[in-house]
KOLROVEX-312913 format. One record per atom (N, C-alpha, C): x, y, z; residue number from 1; atom name. Coordinates in Angstrom, 2 decimals, decimal comma. Example, Ala and Ser with C-alpha at 12.3 -4.5 7.8 and 13.67 -1.06 7.14 Angstrom:
REM KOLROVEX-312913
rec x 13,19 | y -5,69 | z 7,80 | nr 1 | atom N
rec x 12,30 | y -4,50 | z 7,80 | nr 1 | atom CA
rec x 13,20 | y -3,30 | z 7,80 | nr 1 | atom C
rec x 12,85 | y -2,25 | z 7,08 | nr 2 | atom N
rec x 13,67 | y -1,06 | z 7,14 | nr 2 | atom CA
rec x 12,90 | y 0,03 | z 7,87 | nr 2 | atom C
END
This chain:
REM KOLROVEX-312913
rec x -23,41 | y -46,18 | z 11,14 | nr 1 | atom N
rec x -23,65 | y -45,28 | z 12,26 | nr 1 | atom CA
rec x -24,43 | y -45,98 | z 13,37 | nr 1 | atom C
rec x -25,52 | y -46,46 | z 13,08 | nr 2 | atom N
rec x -25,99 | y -47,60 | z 14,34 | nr 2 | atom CA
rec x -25,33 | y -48,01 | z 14,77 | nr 2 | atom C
rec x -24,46 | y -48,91 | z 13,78 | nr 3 | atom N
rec x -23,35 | y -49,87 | z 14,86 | nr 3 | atom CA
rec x -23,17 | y -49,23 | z 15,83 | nr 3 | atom C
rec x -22,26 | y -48,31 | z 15,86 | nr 4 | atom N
rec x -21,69 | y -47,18 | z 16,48 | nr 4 | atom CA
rec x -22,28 | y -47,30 | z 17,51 | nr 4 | atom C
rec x -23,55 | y -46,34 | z 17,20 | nr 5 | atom N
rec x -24,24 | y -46,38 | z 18,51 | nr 5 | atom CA
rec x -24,22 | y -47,87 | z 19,59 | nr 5 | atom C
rec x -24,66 | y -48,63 | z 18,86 | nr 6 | atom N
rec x -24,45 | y -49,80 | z 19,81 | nr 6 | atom CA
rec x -23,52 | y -50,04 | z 20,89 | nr 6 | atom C
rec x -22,58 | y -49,97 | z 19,77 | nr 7 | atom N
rec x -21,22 | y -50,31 | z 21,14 | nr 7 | atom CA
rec x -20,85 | y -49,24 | z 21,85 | nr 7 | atom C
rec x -21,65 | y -47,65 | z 21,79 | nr 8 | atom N
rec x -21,15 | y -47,24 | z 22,38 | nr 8 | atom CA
rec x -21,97 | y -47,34 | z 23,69 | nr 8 | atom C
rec x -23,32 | y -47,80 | z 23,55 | nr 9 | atom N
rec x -24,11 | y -48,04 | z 24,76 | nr 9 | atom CA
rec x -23,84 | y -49,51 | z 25,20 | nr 9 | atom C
rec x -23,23 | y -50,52 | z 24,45 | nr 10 | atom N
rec x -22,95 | y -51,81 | z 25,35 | nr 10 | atom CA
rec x -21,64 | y -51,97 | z 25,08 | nr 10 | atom C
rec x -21,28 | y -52,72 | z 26,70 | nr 11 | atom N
rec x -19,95 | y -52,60 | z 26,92 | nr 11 | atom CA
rec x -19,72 | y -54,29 | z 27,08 | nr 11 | atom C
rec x -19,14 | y -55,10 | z 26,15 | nr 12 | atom N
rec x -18,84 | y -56,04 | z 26,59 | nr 12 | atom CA
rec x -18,31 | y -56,71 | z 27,98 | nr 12 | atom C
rec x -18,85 | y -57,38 | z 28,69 | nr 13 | atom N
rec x -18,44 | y -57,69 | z 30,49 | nr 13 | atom CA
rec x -16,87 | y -58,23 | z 29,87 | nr 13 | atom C
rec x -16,12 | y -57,53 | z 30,95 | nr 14 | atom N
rec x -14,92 | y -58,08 | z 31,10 | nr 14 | atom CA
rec x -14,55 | y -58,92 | z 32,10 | nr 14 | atom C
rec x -15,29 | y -59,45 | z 33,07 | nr 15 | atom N
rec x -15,69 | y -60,58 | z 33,56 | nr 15 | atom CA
rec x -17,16 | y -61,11 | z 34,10 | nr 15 | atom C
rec x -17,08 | y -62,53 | z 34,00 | nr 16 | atom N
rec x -18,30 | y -63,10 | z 34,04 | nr 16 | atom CA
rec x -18,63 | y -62,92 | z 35,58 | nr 16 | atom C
rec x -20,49 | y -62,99 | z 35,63 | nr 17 | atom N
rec x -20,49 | y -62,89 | z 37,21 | nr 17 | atom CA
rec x -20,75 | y -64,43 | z 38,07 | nr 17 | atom C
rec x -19,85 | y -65,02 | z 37,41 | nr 18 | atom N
rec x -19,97 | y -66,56 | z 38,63 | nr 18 | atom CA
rec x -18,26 | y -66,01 | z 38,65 | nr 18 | atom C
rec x -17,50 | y -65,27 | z 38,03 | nr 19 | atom N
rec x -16,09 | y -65,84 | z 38,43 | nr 19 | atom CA
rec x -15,56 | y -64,64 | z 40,00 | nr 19 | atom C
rec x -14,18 | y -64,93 | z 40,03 | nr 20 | atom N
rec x -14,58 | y -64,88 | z 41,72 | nr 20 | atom CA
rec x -13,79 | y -63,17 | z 41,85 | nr 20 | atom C
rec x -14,27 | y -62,81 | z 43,04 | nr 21 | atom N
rec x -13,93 | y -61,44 | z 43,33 | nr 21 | atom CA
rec x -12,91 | y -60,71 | z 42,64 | nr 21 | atom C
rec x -11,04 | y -61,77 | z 42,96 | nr 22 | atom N
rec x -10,19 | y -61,45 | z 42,19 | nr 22 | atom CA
rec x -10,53 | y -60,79 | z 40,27 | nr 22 | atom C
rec x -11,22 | y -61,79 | z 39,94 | nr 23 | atom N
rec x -11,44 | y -61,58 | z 38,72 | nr 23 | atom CA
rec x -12,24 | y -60,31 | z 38,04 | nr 23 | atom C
rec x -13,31 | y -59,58 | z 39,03 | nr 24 | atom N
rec x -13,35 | y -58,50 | z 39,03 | nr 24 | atom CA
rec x -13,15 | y -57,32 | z 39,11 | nr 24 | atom C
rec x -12,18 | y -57,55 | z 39,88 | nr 25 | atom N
rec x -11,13 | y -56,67 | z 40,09 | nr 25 | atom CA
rec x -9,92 | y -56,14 | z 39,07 | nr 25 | atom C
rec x -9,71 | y -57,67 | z 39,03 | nr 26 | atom N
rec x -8,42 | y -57,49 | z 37,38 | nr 26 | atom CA
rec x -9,68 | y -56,79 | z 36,71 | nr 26 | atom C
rec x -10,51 | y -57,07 | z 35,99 | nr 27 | atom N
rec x -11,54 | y -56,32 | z 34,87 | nr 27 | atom CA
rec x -11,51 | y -54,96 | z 35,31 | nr 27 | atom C
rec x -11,86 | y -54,22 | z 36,50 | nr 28 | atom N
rec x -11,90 | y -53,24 | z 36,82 | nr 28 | atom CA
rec x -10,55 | y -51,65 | z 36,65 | nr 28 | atom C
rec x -9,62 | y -52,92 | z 36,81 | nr 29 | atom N
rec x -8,45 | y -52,41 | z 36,73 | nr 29 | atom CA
rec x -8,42 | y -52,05 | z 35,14 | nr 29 | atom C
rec x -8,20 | y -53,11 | z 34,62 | nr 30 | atom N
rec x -8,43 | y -52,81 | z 33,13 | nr 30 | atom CA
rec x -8,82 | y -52,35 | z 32,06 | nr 30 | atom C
rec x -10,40 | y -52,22 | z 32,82 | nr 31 | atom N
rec x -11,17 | y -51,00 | z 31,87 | nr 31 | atom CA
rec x -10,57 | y -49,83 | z 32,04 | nr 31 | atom C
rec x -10,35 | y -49,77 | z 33,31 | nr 32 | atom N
rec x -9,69 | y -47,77 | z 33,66 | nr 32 | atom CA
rec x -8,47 | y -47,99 | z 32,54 | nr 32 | atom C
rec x -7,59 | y -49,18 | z 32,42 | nr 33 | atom N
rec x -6,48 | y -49,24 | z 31,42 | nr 33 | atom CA
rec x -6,81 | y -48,42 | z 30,54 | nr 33 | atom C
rec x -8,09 | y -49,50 | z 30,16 | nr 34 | atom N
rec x -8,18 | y -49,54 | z 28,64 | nr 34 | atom CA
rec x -8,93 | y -48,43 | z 28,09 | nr 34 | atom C
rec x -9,12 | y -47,44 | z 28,97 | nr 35 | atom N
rec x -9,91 | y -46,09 | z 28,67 | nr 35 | atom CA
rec x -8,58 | y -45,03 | z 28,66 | nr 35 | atom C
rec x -8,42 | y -45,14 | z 29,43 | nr 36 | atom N
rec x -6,49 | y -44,12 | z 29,31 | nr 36 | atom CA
rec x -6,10 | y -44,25 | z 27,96 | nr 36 | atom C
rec x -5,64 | y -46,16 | z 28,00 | nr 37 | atom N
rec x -5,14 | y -45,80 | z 26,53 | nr 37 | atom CA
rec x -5,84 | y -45,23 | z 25,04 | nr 37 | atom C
rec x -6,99 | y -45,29 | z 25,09 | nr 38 | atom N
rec x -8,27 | y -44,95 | z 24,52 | nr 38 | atom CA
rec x -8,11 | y -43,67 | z 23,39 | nr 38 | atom C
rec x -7,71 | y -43,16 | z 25,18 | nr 39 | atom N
rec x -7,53 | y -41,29 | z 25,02 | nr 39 | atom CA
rec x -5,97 | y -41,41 | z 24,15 | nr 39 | atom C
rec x -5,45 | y -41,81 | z 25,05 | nr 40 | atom N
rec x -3,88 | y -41,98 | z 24,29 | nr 40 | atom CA
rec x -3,91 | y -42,32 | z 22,79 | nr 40 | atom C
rec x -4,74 | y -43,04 | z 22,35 | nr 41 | atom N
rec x -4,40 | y -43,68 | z 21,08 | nr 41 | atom CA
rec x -5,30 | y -42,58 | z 19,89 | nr 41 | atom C
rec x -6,43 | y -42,06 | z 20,82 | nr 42 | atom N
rec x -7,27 | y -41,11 | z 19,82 | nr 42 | atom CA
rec x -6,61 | y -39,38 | z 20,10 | nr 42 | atom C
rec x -5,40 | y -39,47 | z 20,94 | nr 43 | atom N
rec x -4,69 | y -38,34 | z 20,52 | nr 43 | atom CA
rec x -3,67 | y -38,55 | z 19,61 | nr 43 | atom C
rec x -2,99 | y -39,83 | z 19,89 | nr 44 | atom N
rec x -1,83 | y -39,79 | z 18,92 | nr 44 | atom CA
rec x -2,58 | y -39,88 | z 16,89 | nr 44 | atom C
rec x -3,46 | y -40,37 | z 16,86 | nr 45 | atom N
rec x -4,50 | y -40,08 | z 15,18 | nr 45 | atom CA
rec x -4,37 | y -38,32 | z 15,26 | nr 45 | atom C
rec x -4,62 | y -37,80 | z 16,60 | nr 46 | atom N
rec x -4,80 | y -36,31 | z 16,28 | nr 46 | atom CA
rec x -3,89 | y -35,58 | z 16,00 | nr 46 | atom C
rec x -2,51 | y -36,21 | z 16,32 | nr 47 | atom N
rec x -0,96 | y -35,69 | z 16,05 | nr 47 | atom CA
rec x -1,06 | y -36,36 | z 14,56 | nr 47 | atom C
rec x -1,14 | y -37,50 | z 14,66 | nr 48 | atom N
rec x -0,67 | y -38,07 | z 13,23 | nr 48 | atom CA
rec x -1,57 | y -38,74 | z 12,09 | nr 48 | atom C
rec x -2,67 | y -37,59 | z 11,81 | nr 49 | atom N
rec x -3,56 | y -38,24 | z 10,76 | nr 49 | atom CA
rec x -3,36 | y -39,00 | z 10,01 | nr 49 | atom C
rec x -3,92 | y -40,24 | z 9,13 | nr 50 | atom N
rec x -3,64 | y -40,99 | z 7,38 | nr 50 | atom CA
rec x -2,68 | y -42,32 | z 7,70 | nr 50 | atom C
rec x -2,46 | y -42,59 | z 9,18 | nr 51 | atom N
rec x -1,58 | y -43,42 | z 9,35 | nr 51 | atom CA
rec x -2,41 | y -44,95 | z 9,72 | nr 51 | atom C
rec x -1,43 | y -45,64 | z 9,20 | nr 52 | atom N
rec x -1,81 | y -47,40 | z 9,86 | nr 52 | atom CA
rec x -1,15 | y -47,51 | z 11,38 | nr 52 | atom C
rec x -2,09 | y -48,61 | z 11,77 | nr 53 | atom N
rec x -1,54 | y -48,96 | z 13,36 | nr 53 | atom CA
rec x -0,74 | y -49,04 | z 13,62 | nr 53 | atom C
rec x 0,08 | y -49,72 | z 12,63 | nr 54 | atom N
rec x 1,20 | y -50,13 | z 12,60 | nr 54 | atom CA
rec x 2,44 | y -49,18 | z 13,04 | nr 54 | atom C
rec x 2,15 | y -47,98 | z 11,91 | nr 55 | atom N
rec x 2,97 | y -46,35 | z 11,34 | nr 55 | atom CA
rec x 2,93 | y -46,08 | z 12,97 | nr 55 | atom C
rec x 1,85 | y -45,77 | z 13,40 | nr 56 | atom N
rec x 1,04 | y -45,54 | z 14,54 | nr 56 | atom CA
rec x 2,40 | y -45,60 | z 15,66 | nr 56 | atom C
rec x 2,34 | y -47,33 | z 15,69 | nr 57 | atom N
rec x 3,25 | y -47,71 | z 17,10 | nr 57 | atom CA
rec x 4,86 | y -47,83 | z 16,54 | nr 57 | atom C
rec x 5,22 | y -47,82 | z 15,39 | nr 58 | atom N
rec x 6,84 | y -47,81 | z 15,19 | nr 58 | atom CA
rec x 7,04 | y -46,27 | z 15,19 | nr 58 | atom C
rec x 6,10 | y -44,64 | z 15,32 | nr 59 | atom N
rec x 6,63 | y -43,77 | z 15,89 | nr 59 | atom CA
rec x 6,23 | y -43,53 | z 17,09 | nr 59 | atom C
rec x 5,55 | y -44,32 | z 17,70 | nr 60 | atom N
rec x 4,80 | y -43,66 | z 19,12 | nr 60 | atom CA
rec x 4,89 | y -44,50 | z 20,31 | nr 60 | atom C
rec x 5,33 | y -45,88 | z 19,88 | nr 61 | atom N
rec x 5,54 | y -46,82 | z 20,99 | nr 61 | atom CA
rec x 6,48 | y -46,55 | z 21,98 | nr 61 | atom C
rec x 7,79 | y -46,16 | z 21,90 | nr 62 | atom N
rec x 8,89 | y -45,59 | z 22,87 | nr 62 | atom CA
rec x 8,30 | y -44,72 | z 24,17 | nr 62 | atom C
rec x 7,49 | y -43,87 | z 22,94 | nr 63 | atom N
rec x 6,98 | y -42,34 | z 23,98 | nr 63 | atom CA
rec x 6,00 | y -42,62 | z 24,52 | nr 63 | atom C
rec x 4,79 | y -43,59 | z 24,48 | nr 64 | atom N
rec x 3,44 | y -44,06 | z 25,30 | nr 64 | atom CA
rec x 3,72 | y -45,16 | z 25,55 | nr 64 | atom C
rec x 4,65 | y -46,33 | z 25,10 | nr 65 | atom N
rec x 4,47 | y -47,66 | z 26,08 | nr 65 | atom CA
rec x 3,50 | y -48,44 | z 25,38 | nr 65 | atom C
rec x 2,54 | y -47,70 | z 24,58 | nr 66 | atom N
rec x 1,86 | y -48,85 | z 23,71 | nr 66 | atom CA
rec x 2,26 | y -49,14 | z 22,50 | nr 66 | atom C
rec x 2,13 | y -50,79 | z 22,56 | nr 67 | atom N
rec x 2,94 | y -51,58 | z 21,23 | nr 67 | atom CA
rec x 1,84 | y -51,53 | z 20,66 | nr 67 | atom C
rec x 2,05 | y -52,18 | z 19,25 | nr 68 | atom N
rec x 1,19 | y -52,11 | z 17,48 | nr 68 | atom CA
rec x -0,12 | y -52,83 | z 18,44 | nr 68 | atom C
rec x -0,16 | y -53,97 | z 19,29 | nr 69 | atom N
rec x -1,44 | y -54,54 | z 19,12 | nr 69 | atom CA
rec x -2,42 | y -53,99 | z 20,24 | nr 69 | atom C
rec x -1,93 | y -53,38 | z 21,27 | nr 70 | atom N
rec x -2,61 | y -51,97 | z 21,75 | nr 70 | atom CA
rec x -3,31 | y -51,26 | z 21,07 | nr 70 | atom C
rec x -2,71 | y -50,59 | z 20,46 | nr 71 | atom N
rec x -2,86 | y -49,74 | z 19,21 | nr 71 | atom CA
rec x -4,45 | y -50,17 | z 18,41 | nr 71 | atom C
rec x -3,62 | y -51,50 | z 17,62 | nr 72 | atom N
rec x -4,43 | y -51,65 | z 16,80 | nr 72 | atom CA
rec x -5,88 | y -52,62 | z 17,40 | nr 72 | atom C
rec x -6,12 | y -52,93 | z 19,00 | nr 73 | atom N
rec x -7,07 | y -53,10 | z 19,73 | nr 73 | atom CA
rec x -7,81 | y -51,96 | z 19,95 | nr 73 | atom C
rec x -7,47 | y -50,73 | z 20,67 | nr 74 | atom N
rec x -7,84 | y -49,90 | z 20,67 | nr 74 | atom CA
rec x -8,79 | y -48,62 | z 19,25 | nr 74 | atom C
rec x -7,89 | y -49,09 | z 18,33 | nr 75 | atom N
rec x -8,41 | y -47,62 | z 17,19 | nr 75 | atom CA
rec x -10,07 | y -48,10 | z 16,87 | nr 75 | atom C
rec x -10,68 | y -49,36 | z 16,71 | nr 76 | atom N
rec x -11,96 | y -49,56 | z 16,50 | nr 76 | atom CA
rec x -12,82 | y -49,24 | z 17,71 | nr 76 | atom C
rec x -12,28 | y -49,10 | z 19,31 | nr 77 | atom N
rec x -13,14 | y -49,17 | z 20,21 | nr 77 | atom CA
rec x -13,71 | y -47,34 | z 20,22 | nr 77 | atom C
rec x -12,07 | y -46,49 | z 19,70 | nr 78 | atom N
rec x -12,07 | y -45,09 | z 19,78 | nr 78 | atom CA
rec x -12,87 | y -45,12 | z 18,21 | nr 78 | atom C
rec x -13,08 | y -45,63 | z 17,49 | nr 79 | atom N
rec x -14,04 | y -45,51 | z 15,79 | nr 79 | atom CA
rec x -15,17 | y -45,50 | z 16,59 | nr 79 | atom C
rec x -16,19 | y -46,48 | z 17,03 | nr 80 | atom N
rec x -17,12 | y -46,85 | z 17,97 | nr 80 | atom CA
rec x -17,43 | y -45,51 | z 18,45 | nr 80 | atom C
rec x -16,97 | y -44,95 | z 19,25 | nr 81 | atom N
rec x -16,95 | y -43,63 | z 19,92 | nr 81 | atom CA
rec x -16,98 | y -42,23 | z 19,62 | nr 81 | atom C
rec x -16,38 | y -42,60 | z 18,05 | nr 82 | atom N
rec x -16,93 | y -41,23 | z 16,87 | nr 82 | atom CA
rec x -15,53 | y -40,42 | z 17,61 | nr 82 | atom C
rec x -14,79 | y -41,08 | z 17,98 | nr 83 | atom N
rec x -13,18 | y -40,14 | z 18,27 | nr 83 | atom CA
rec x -11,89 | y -39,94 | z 16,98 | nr 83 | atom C
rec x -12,01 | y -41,53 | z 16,05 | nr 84 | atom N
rec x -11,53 | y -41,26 | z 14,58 | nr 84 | atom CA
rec x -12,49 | y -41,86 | z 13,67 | nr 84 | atom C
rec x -11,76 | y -42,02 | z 12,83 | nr 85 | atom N
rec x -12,37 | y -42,83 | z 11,72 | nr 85 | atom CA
rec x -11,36 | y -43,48 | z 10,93 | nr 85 | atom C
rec x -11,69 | y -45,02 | z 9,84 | nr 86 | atom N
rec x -11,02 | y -45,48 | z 9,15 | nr 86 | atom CA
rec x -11,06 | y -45,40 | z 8,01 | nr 86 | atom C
rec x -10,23 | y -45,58 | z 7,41 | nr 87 | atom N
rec x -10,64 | y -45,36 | z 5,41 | nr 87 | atom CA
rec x -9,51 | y -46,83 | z 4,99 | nr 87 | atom C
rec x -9,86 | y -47,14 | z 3,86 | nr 88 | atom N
rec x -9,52 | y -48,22 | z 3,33 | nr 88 | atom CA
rec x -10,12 | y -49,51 | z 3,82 | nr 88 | atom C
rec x -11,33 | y -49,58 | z 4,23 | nr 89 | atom N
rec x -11,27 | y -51,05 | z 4,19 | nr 89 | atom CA
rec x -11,53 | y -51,68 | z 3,08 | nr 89 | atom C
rec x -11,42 | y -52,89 | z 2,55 | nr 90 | atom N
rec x -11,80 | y -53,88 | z 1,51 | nr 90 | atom CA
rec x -9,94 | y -54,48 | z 1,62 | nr 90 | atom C
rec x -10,28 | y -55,29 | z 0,25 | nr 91 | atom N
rec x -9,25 | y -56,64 | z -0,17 | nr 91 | atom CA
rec x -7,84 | y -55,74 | z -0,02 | nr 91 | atom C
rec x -7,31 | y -56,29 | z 0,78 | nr 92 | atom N
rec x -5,38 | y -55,85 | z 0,41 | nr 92 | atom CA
rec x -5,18 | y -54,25 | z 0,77 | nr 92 | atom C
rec x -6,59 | y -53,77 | z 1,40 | nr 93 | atom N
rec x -6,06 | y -51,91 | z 1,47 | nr 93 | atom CA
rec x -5,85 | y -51,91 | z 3,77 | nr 93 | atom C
rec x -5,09 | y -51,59 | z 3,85 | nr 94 | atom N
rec x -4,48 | y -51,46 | z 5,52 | nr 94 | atom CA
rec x -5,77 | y -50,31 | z 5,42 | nr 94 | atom C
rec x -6,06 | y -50,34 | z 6,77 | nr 95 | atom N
rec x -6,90 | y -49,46 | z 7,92 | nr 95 | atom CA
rec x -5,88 | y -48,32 | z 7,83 | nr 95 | atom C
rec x -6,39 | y -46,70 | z 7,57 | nr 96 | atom N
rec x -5,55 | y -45,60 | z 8,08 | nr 96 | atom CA
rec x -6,72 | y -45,11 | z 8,90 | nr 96 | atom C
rec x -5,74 | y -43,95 | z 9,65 | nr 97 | atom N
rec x -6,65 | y -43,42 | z 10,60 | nr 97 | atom CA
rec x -6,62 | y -42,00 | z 10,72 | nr 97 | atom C
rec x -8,04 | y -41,51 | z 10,79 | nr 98 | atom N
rec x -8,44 | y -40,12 | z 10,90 | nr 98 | atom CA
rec x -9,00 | y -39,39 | z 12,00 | nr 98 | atom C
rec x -8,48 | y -38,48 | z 12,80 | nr 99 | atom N
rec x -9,63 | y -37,43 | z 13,76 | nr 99 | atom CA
rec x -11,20 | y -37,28 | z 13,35 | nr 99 | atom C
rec x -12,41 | y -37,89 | z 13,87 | nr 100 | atom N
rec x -13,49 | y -37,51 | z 13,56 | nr 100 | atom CA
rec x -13,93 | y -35,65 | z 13,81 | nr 100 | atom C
rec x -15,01 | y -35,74 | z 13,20 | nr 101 | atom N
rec x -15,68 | y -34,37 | z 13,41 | nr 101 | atom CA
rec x -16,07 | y -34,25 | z 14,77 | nr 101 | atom C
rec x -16,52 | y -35,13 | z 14,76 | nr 102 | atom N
rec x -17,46 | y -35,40 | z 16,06 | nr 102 | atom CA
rec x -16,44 | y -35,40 | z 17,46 | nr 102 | atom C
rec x -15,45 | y -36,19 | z 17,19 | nr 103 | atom N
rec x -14,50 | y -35,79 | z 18,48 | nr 103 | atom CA
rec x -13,73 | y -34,97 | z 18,75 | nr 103 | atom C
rec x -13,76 | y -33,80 | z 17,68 | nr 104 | atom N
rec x -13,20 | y -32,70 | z 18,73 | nr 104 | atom CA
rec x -11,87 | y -33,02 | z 18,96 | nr 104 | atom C
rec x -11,51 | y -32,28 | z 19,70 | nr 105 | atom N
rec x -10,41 | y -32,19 | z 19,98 | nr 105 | atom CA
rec x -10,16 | y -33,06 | z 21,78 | nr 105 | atom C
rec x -9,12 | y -33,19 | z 22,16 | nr 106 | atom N
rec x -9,03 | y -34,24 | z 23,21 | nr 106 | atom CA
rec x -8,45 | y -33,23 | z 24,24 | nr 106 | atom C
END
């Protein structure tokens, strides 16, 4: 649960500040991306509880545009955020994914 907290108060820089205007910009752009898909990826767990990333993007990729490694970039940043949760980790068990308590509904 700390962890958690952590990342949800620090945000890794998505660009450095010596690099040049352009480059802030792409970052800027990106975060807004990467928060859309965010939402996108912690609704589709809410349609489709118990599933791998994988399950995830071979039914949902057509209809949102995001492929498996979207997906599976995204589901730890939305864990972080208390939006799902994972079960199975250890040796040889795949990541499934669950709606947290805490996030409610989207």
């Amino acid at each position: 649960m700390k962890q958690n907290l952590l990342f949800q108060k620090y945000q890794h820089p998505m660009a450095r500040t010596t690099d040049p205007k352009s480059s802030h910009n792409a970052a800027a752009k990106h975060r807004n991306k990467a928060e859309s898909n965010r939402q996108h990826v912690a609704a589709l767990v809410q349609m489709s509880p118990g599933l791998t990333s994988k399950k995830l993007a071979e039914i949902y990729a057509v209809t949102t545009g995001l492929d498996r490694h979207e997906i599976a970039r995204r589901l730890p940043e939305c864990e972080a955020r208390n939006l799902v949760i994972s079960v199975g980790r250890g040796s040889g068990n795949e990541l499934k994914w669950f709606p947290s308590k805490e996030g409610g509904n989207l």
